[in-house]
Structure formats: C-alpha cells, structure tokens
N, CA and C atoms as an extended XYZ file, in Angstrom:
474
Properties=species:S:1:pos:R:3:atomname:S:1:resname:S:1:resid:I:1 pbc="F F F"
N         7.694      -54.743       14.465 N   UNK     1
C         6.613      -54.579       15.408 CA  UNK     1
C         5.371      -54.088       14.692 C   UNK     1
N         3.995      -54.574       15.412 N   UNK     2
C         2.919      -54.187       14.301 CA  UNK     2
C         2.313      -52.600       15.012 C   UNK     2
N         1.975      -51.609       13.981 N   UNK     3
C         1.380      -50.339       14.811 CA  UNK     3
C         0.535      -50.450       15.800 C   UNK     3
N         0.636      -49.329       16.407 N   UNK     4
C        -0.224      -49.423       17.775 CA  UNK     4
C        -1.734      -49.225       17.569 C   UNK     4
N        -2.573      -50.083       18.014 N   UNK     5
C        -4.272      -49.461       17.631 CA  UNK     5
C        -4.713      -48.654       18.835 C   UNK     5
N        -3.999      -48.942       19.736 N   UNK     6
C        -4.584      -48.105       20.448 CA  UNK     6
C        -4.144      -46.569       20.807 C   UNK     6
N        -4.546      -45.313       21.489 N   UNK     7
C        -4.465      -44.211       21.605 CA  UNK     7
C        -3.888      -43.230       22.867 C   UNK     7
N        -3.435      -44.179       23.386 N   UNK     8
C        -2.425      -43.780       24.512 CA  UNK     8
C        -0.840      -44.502       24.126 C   UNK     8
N        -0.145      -43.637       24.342 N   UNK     9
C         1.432      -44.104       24.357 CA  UNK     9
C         1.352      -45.713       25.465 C   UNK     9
N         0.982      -45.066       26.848 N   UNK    10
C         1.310      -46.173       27.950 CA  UNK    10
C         0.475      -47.476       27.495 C   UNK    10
N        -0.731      -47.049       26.859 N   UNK    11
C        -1.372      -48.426       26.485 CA  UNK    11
C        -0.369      -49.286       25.457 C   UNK    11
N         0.069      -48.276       24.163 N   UNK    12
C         0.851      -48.971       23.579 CA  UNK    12
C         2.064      -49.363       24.446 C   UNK    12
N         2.866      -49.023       25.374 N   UNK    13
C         3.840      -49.311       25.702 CA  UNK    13
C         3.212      -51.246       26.607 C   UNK    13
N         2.398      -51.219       27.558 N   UNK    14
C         1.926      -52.068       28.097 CA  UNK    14
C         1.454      -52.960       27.402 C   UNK    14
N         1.406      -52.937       26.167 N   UNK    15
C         1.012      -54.001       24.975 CA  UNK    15
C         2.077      -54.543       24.039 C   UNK    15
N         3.049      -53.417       24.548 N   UNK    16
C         4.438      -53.907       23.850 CA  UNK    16
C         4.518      -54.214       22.579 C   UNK    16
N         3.409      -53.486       22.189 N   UNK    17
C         3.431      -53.442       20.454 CA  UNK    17
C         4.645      -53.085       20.142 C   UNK    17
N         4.750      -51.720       20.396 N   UNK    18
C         5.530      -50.623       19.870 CA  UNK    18
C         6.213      -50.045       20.604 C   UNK    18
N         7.629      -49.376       20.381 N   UNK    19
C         8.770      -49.533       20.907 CA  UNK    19
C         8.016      -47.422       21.594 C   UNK    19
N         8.357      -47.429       22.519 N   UNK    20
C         7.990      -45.958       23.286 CA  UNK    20
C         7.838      -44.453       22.341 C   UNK    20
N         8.997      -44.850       21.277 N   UNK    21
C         8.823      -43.789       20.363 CA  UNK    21
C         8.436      -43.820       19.401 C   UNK    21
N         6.824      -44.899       19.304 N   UNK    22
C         6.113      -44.625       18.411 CA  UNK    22
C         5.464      -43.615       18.511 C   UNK    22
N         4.872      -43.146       19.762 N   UNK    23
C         4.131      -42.018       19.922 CA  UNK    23
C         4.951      -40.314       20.055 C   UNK    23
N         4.897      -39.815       19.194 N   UNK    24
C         5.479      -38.263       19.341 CA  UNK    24
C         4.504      -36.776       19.456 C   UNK    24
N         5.420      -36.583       20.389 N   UNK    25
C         4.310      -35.430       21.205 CA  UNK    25
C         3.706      -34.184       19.725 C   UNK    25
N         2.833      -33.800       19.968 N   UNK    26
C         1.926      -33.046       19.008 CA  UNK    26
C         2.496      -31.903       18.447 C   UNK    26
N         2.562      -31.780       17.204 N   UNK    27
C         3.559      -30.869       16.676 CA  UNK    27
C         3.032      -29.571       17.316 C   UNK    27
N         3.546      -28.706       17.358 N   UNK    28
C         3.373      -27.253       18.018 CA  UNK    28
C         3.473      -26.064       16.662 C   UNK    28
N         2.395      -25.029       16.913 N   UNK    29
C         2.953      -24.590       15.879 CA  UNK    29
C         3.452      -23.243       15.958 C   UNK    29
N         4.052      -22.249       15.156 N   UNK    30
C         4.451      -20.466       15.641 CA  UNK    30
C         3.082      -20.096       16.637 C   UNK    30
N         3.746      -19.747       17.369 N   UNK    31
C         2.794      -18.537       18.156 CA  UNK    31
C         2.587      -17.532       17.685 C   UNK    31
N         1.478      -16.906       18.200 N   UNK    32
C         1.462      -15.231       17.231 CA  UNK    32
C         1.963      -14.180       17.710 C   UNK    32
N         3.271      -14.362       18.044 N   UNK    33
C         3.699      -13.598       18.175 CA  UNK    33
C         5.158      -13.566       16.586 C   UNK    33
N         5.392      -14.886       17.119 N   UNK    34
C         6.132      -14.802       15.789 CA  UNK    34
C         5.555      -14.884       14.129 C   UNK    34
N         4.221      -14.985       14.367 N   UNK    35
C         3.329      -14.991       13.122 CA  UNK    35
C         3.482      -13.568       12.259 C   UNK    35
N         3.350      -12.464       13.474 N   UNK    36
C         3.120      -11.240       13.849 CA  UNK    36
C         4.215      -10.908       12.955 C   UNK    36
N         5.419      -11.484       13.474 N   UNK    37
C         6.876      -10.277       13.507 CA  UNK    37
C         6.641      -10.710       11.826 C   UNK    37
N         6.908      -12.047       11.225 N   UNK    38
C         6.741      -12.613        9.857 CA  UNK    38
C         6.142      -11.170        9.371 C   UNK    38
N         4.708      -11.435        9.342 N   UNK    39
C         3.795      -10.848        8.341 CA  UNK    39
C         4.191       -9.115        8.371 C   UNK    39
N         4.950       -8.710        9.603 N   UNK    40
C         5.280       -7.488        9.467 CA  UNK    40
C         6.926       -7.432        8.278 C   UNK    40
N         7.359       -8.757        9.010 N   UNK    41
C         8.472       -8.148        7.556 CA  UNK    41
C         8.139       -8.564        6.009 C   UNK    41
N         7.551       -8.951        6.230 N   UNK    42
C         7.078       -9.265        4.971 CA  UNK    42
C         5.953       -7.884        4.175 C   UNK    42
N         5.306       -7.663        4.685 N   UNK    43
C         4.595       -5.912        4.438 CA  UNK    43
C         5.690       -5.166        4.270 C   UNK    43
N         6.675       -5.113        5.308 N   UNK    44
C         7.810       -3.663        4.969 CA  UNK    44
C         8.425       -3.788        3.820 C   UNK    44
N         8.250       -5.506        3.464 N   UNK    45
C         9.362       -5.679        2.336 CA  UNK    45
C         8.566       -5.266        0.863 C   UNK    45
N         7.540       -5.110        0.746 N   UNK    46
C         6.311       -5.389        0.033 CA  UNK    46
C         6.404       -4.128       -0.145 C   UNK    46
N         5.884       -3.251        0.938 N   UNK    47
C         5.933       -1.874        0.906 CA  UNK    47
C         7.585       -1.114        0.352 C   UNK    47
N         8.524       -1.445        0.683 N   UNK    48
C         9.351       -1.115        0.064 CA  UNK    48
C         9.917       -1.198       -1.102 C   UNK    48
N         9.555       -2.579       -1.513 N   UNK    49
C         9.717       -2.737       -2.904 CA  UNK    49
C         8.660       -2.228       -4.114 C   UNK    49
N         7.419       -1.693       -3.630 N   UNK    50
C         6.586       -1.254       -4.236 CA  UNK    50
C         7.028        0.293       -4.448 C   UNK    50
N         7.366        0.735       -3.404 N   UNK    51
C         8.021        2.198       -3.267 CA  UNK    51
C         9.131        2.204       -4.545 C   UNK    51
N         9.648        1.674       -4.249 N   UNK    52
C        10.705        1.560       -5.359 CA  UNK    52
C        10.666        1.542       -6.485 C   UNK    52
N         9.589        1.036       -6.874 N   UNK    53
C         8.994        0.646       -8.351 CA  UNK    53
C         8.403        2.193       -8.436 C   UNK    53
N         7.990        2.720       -8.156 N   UNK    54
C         6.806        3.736       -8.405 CA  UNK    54
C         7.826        4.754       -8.345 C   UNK    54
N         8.612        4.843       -7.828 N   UNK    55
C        10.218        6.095       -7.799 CA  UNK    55
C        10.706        5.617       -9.271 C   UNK    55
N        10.846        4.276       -9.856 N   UNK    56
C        12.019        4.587      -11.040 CA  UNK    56
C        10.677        5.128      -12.068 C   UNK    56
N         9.518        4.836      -11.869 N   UNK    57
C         8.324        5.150      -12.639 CA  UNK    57
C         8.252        6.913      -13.038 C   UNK    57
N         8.723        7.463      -11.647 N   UNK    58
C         8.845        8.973      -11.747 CA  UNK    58
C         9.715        9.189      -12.225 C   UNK    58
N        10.994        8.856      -12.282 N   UNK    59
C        12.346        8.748      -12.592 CA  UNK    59
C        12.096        9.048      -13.757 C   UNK    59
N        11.763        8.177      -14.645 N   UNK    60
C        11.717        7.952      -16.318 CA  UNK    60
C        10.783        9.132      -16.655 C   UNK    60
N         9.975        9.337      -16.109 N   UNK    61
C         8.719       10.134      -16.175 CA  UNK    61
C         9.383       11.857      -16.189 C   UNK    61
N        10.560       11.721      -15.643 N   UNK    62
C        11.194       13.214      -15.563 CA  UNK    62
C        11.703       13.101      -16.476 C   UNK    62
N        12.726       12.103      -16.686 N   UNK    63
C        13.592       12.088      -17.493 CA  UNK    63
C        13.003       11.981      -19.306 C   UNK    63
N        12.038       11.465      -19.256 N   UNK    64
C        11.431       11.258      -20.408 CA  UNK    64
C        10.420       12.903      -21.417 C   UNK    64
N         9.884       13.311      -19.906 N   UNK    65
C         9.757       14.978      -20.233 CA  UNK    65
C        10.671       15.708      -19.880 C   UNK    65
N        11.763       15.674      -19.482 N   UNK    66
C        12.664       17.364      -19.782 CA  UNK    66
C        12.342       18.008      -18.872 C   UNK    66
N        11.706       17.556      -17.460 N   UNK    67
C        10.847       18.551      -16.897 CA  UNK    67
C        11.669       19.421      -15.981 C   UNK    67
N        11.610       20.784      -15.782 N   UNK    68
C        12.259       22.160      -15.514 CA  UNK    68
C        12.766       21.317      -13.642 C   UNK    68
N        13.405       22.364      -13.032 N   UNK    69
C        14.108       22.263      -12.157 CA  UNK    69
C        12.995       21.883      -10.979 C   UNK    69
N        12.030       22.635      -10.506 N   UNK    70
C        10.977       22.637       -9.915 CA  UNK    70
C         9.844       21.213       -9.892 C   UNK    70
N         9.483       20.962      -11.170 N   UNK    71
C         8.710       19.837      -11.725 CA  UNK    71
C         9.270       18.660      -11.121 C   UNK    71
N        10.734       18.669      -11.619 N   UNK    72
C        11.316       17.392      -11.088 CA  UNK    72
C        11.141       16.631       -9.855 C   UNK    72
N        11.941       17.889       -9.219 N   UNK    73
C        11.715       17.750       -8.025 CA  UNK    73
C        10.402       17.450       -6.756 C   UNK    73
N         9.108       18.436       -7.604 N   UNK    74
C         7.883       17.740       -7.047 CA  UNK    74
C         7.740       16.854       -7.657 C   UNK    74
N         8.131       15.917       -8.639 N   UNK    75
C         7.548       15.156       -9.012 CA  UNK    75
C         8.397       13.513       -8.673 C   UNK    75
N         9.312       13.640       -8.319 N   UNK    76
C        10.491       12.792       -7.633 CA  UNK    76
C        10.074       12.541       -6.204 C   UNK    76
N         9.463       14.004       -5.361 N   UNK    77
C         9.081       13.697       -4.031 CA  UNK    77
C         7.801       13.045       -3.846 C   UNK    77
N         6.698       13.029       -5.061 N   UNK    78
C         5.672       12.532       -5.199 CA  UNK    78
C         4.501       13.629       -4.593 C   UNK    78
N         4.905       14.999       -4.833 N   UNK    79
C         4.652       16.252       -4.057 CA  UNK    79
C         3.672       17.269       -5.945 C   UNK    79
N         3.068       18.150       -5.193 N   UNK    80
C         2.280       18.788       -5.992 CA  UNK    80
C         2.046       20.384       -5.780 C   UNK    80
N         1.835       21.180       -6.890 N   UNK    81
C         1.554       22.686       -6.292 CA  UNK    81
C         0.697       23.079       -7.339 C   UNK    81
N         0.064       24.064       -7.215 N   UNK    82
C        -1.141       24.954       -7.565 CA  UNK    82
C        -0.550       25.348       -8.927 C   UNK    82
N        -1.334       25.147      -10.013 N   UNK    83
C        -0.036       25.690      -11.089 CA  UNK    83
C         0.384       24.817      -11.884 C   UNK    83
N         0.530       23.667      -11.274 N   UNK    84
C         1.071       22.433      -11.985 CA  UNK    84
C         0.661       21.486      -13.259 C   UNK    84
N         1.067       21.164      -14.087 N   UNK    85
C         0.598       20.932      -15.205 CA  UNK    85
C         0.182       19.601      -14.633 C   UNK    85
N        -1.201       18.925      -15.326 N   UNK    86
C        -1.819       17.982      -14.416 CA  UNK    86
C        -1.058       16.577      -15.084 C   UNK    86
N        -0.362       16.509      -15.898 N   UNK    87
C         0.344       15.091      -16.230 CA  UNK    87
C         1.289       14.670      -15.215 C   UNK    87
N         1.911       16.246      -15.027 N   UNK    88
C         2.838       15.858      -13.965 CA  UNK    88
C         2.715       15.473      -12.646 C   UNK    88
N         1.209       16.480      -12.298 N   UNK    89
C         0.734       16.070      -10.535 CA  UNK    89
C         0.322       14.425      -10.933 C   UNK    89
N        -0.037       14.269      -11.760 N   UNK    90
C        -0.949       12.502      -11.824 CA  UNK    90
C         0.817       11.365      -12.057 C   UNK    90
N         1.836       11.819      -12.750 N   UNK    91
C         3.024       11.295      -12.060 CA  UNK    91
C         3.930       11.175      -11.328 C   UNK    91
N         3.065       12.320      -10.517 N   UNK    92
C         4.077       12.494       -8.623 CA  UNK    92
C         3.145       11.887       -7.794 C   UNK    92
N         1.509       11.883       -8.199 N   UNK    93
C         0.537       10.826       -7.422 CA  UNK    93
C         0.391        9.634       -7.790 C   UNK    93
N         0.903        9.468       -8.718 N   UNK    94
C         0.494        7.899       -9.558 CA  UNK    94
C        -1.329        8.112       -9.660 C   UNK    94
N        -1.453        6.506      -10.597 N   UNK    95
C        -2.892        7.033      -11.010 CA  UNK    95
C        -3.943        6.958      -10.304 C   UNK    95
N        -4.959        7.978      -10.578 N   UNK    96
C        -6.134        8.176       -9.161 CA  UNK    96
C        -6.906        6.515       -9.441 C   UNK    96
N        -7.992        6.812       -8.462 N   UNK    97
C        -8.671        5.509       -7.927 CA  UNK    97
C       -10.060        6.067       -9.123 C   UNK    97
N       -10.375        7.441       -9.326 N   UNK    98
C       -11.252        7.489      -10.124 CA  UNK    98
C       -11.200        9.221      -10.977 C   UNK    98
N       -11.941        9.374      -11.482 N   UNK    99
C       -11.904       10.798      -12.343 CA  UNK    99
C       -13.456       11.067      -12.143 C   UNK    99
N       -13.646       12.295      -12.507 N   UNK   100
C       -14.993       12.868      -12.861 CA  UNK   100
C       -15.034       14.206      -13.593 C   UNK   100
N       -15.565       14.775      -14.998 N   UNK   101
C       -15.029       16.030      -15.261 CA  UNK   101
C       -16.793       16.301      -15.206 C   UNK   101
N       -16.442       17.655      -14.945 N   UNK   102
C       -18.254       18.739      -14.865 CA  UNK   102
C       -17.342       19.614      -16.093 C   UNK   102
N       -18.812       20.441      -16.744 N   UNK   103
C       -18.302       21.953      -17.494 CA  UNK   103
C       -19.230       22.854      -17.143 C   UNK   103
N       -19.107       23.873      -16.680 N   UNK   104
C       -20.003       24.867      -16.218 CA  UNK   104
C       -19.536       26.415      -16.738 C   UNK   104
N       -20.056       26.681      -17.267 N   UNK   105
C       -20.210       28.355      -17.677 CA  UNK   105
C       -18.993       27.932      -18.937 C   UNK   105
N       -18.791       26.509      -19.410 N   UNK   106
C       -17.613       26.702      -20.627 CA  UNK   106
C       -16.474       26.463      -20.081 C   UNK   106
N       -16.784       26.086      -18.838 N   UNK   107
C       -14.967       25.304      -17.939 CA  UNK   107
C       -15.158       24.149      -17.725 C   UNK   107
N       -14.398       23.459      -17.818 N   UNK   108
C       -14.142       22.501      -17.379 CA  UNK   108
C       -13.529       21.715      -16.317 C   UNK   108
N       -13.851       21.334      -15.434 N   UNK   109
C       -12.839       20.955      -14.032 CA  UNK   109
C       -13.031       19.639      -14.589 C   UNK   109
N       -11.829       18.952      -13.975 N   UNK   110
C       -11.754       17.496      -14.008 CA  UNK   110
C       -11.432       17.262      -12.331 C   UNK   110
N       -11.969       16.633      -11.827 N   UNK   111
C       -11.912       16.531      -10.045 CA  UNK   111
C       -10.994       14.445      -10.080 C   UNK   111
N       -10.091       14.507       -9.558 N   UNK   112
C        -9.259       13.462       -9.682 CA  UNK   112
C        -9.412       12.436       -8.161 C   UNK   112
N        -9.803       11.685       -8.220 N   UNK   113
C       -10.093       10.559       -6.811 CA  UNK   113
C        -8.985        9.671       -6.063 C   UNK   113
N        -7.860       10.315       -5.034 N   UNK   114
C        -8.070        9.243       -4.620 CA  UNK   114
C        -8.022        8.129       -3.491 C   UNK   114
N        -7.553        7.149       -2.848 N   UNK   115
C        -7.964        6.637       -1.829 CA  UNK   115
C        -7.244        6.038       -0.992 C   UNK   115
N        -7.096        5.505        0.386 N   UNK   116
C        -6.445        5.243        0.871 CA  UNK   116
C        -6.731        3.414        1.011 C   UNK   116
N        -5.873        2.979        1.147 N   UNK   117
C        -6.415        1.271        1.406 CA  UNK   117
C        -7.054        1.369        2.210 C   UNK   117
N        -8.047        0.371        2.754 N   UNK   118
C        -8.381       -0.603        4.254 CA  UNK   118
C        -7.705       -0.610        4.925 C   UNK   118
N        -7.764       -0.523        6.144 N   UNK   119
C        -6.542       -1.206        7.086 CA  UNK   119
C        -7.839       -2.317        7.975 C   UNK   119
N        -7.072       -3.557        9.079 N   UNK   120
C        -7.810       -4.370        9.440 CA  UNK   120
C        -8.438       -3.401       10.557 C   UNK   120
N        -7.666       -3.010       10.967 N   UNK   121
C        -8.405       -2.127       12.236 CA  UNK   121
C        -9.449       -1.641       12.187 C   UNK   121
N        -9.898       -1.072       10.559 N   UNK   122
C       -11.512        0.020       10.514 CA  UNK   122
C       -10.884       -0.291        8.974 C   UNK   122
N       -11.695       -1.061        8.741 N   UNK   123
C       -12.009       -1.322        6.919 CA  UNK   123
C       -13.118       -0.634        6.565 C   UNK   123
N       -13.772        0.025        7.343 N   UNK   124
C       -14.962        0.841        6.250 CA  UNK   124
C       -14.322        2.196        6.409 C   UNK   124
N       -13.479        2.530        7.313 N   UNK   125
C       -12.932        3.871        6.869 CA  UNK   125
C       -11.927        4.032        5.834 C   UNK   125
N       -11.922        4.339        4.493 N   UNK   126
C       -11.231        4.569        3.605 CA  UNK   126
C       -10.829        5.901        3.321 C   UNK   126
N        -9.969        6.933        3.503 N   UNK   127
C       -10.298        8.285        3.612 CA  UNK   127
C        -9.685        8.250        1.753 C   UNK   127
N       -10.721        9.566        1.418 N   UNK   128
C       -10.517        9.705       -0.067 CA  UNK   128
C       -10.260       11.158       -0.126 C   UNK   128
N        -9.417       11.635       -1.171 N   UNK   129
C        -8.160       12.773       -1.368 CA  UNK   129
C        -9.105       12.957       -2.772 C   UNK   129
N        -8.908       14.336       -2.836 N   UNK   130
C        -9.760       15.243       -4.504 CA  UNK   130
C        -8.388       15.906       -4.882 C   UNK   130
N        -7.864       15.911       -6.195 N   UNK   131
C        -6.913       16.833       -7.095 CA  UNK   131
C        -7.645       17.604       -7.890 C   UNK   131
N        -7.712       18.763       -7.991 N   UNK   132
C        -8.146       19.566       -8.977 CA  UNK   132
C        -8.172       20.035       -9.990 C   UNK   132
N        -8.164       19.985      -11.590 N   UNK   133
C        -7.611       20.837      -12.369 CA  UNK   133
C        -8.751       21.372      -13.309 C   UNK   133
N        -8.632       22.360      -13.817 N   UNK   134
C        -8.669       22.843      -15.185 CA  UNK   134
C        -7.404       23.872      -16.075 C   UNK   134
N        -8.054       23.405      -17.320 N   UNK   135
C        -7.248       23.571      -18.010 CA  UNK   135
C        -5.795       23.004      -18.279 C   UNK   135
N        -5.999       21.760      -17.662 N   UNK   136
C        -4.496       20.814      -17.657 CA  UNK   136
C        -3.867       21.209      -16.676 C   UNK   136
N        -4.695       21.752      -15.545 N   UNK   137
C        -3.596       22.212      -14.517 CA  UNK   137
C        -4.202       22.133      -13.454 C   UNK   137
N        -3.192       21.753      -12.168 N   UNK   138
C        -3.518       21.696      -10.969 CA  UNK   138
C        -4.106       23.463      -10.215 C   UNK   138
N        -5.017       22.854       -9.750 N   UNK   139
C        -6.043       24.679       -9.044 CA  UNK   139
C        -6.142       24.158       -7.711 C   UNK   139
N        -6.315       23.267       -7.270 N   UNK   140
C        -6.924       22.628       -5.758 CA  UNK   140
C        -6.567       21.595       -5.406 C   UNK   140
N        -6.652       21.217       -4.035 N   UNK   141
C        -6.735       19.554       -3.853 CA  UNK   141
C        -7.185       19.796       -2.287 C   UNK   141
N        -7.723       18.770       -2.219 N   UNK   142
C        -8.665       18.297       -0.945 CA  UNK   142
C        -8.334       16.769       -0.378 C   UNK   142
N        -7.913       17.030        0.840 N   UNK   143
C        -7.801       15.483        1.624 CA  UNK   143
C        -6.854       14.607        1.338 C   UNK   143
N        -5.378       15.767        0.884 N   UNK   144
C        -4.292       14.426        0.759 CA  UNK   144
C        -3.542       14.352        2.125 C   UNK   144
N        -3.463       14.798        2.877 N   UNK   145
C        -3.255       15.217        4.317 CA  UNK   145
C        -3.827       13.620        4.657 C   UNK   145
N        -4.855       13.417        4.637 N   UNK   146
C        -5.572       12.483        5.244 CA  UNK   146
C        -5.039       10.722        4.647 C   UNK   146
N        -4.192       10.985        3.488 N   UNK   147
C        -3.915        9.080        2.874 CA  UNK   147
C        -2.881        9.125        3.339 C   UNK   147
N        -2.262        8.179        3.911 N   UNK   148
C        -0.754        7.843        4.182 CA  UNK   148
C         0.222        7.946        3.352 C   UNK   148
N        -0.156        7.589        2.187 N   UNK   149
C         1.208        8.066        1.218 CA  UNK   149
C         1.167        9.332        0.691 C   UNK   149
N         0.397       10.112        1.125 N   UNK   150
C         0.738       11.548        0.764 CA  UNK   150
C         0.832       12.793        1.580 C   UNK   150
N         0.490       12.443        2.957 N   UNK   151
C         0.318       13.168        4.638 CA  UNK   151
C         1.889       13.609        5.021 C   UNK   151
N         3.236       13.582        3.912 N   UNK   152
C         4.248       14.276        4.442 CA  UNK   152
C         4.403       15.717        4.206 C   UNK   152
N         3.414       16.360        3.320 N   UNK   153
C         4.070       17.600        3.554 CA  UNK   153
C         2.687       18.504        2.769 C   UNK   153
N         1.772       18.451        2.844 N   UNK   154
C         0.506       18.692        1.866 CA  UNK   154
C        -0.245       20.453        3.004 C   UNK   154
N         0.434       21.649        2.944 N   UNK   155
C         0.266       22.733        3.391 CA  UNK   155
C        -0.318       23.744        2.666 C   UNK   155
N        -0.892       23.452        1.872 N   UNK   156
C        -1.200       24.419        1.240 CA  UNK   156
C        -0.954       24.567       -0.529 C   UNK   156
N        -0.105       25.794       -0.659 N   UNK   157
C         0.188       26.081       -2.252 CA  UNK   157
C         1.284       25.976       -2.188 C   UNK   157
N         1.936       24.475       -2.022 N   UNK   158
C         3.562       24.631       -2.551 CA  UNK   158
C         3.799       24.551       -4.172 C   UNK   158
C-alpha cells in the first residue's frame, strides 16, 4: 500500500490507501509528576554517593595523622571546636569556597569561606559560613548553622 498524504486517519482510511493502523495515536510523554519522583532519586543517589566519598576522605585523613581520640571523632562527624588545629577543622569541613588572611598588631587571622549551593527556589540566596583561625588553629566560626551540610550540631565551643 502507498503512504498516506493526507493528515487525518479517516481521510486515509476513506482513500483506502492505508490499512487503519497506519496512523498511531501521539506518543505521550512522563508527566511531572513522575519526572519529579526520577530527578529526586537521582539527587539522593548523587547526594549519597558524594557523602560517601568525602567520609572515606576523612577516614584516611585520620588514619593518615594519628589523630588523638577527640580529633577523630570531630573530624569523622565533619564537626569542629575552638582549639582545633586548623588542618583538621579544613578535613572535617572539606575545602572552603575561599580564604582571606589580615595581620594586625603581628597576628595573623586567616578567615576561611564557606558556602552553601543555590537551590531553584531562591538562587540568589547563598548563605556563607566564616572559620576562624590563628596560629593554625581554630578561635571562631560564624554561620555554619546556616549551610545544610553543617546545621547538625554547630552550638557554640564544642
């Protein structure tokens, strides 16, 4: 049979070109709802496997310094305290988004940056977290409360 030129099924059928199931109804495609559920497992999986990576990163990172009973442990939870030698807070935070050091009166602070992603909801709000140190050591921090990967437990001077 020769294809149909024309653009209705019934025309083709009434012309008897073409046998009824030349014409097939219009492919359909996911709804967004199931677009939705996708792209969410696909983030958790993303997010989890990234998690993972950045844990054996600390892992080695303990294991590779010897580090005392305490260290470890903040540094395994991805957790920080006043006191802290700053190699170790920068491998329980992983690495900042930026640095800046001042020296004033013969000190030195190094102020550590860093940031939270975009989300689609409010992409110009990025909230940004400060670590503190001098002298190779953690003294302060400002605004980790506020990034999602670090808002579990940030009270003060642990």
């Amino acid at each position: 049979m020769k294809p149909c030129a024309t653009t209705t099924r019934r025309a083709c059928e009434r012309a008897r070109l073409v046998s009824p199931a030349h014409h097939r109804p219009p492919m359909r495609f996911p709804t967004p709802s199931v677009l939705l559920l996708l792209s969410v497992g696909l983030l958790g999986a993303c997010g989890t496997a990234g998690g993972a990576l950045f844990d054996d990163g600390r892992e080695s990172y303990v294991q590779e310094n010897a580090l005392s009973g305490k260290d470890s442990v903040h540094v395994m939870e991805g957790r920080i305290y006043r006191g802290m030698p700053i190699d170790h807070a920068l491998a329980a935070l992983g690495p900042p988004a930026g640095q800046d050091t001042t020296t004033a009166d013969g000190e030195t602070r190094v102020e550590y940056m860093y940031r939270s992603r975009p989300n689609a909801f409010d992409p110009g709000n990025v909230p940004r977290a400060y670590v503190y140190a001098e002298e190779q050591t953690v003294t302060d921090w400002t605004g980790l409360d506020r990034i999602p990967r670090f808002d579990a437990y940030y009270e003060g001077g642990m």
